[in-house]
N, C-alpha and C positions, 0 to 999 in steps of 0.2 A: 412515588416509588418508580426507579427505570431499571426496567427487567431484561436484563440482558441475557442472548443466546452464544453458547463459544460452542465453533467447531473447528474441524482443521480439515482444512480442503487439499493439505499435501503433507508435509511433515507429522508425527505425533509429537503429541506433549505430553514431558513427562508427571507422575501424580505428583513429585516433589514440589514441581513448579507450579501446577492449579494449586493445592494446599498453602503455598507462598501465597499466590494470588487472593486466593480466598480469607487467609490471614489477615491481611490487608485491608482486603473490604469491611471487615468486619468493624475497622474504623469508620468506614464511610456511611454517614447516613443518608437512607435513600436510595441505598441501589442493591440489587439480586441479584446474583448471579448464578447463571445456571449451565453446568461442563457437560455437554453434548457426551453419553459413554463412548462415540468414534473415538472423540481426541484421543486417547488411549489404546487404540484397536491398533495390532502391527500386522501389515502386509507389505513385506520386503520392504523396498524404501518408504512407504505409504504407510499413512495412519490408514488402513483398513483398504480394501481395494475400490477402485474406479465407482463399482455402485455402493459402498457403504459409504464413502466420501459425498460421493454426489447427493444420497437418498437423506442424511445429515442436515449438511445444506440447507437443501429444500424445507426438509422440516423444521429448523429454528427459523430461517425465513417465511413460510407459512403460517406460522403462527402468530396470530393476533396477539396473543397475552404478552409475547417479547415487543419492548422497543429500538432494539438494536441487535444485530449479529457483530461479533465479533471473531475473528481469525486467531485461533491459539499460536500459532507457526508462519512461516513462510514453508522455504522447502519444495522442489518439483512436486508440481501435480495437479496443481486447480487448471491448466490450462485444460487436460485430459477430460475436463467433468463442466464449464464453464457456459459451451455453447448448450446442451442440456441443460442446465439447469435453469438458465434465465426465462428456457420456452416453457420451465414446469410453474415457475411462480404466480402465485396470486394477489391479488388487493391488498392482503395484508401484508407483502411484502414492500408497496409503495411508502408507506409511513416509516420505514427503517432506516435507520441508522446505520453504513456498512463501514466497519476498519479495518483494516491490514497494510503491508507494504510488502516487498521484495517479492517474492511469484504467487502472493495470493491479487496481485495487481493484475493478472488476466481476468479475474474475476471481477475486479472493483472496472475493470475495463469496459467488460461484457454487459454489467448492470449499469455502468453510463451509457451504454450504447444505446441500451434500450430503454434506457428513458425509465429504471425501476429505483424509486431511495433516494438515499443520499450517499453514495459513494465516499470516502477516504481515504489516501494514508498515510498512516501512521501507528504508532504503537501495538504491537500485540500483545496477549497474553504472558506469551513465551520470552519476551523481555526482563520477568523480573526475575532472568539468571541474570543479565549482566551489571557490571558496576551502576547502581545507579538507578536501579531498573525501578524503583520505586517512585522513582521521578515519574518513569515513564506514565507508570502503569497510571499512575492517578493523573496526569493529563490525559490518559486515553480514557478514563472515566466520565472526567469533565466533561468531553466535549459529547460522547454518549447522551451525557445527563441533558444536554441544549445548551452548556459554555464553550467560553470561545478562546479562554486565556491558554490554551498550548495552541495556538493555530501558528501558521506561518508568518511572522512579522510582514514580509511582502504583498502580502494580500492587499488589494486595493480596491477592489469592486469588479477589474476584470476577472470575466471567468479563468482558471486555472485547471490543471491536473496536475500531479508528482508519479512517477515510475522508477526504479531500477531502471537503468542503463539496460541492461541484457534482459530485461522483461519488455521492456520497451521497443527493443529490436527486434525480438523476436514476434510481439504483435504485428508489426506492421505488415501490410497488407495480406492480413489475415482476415475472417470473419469475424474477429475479436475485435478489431480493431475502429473505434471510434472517429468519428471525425472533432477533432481537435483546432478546425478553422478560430480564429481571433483568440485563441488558448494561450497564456501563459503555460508552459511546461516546465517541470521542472524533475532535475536526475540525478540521482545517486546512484554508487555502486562498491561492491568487496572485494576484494580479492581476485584483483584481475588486475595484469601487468599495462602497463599505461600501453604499449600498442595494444594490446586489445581492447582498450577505451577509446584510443583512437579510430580503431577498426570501427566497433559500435557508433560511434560518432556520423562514420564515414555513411554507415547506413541511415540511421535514422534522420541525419539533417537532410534524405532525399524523398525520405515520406510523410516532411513537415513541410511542405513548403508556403501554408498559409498561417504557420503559429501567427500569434503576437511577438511571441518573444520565449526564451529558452533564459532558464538559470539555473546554475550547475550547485547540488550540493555537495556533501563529502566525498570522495574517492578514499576511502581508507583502507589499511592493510594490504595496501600495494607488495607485491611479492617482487625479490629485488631479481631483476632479468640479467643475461649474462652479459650484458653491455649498456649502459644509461641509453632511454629513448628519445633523451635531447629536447623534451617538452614537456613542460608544469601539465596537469591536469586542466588549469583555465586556460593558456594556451593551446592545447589540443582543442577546447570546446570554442573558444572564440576564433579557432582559424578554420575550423568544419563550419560554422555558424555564417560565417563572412564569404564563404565560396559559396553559400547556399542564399544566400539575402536574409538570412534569420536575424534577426536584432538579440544580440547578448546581453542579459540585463544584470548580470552580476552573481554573486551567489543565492543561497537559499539555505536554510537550515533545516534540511532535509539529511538521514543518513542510517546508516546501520548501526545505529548507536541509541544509548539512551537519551540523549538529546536531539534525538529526532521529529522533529514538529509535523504539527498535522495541517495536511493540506486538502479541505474537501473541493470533489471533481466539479466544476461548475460556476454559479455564481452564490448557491443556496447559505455558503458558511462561511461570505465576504465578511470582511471587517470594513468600516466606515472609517474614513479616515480622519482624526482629530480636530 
């Protein structure tokens, strides 16, 4: 049995969607799940405030009887609670299993930093609103359970990490912010007008400069600006990538979608290659 913990370290999740989620599983055999009452909790834009968030956390990750935390939402907010939290964990936090993507990535940051789990992302909870999202859900199951069939096809043996673009950016040279030397990296992003991808670009290919390599996943729901920016999304990434010496390896199937693949931080949920 893989007993898993859900909290949300930024946005709530609503009861429609755990009750979805929970539907679901009731296919799957072998696995528990268990809705942290935060996920639920409203404090202004927060699922519950800075300490009901953080004290959450800590507690599905402290706990031994779960094998994995999982992130219900993205959404502002885990940065707020991140650096705390990593200093409160214990031992039984090392055997865990962590998923999320989009700003619960400060957090999957902070716990690679410090050397706690197995960091991921990919899939949340809160996924199975969108088209599809059943997909998601049950690859982000899998890979909970110790599979491997939703992982990033690129995975090769080098160590990797995945971010948001603008999560990404705004780590950098942060205390949040891990060292990433001989890293694959790899970035998606929402709803942000291609110069502001660019922009983001402009920064982070200055606080990589010993990646392995950088690969770009989806850019979606580009908002249309009031004059074309005269460059595809790969273009943007491979002309920041080449002013900085970064080697551009192509795409990744990484995204704010339900086919968003899971990519864990490291070398611990390589694929061997055929």
């Amino acid at each position: 049995m893989t007993r898993i913990a859900i909290c949300a370290p930024g946005k709530r999740l609503d009861r429609e969607d755990a009750d979805a989620v929970q539907q679901l599983v009731t296919g799957e055999a072998g696995i528990d799940l268990q809705f942290h009452p935060q996920c639920f909790a409203r404090h202004g834009h927060f699922a519950g405030s800075d300490e009901e968030r953080l004290a959450a956390f800590v507690e599905c990750a402290n706990d031994a009887s779960f094998d994995a935390v999982w992130f219900a939402n993205g959404g502002y907010g885990s940065n707020r609670i991140a650096a705390d939290a990593v200093r409160q964990l214990g031992a039984a936090a090392n055997a865990k299993r962590f998923l999320g993507y989009s700003d619960t990535g400060y957090l999957l940051a902070a716990l690679y930093k410090a050397g706690i789990g197995q960091p991921a992302h990919g899939p949340m909870a809160g996924d199975i609103r969108r088209e599809y999202g059943s997909g998601a859900i049950r690859r982000a199951l899998d890979w909970m359970a110790g599979g491997d069939e939703g992982l990033e096809p690129s995975l090769d043996g080098a160590p990797a990490a995945a971010f948001n673009l603008m999560t990404l950016a705004m780590l950098c040279g942060t205390q949040l912010q891990p060292d990433l030397s001989g890293h694959v990296v790899m970035v998606e992003e929402v709803s942000e007008h291609l110069y502001a991808v660019d922009r983001l670009f402009f920064h982070i290919t200055q606080h990589l400069p010993d990646i392995a390599g950088l690969r770009l996943g989806r850019i979606s729901d580009v908002p249309e600006n009031d004059r074309p920016f005269g460059a595809s999304d790969v273009e943007i990434a491979e002309s920041w990538c080449a002013k900085a010496g970064i080697a551009f390896l192509g795409r990744a199937d990484i995204g704010h979608d339900a086919a968003n693949r899971i990519v864990p931080f490291g070398v611990a949920g390589r694929r061997q290659r055929q």
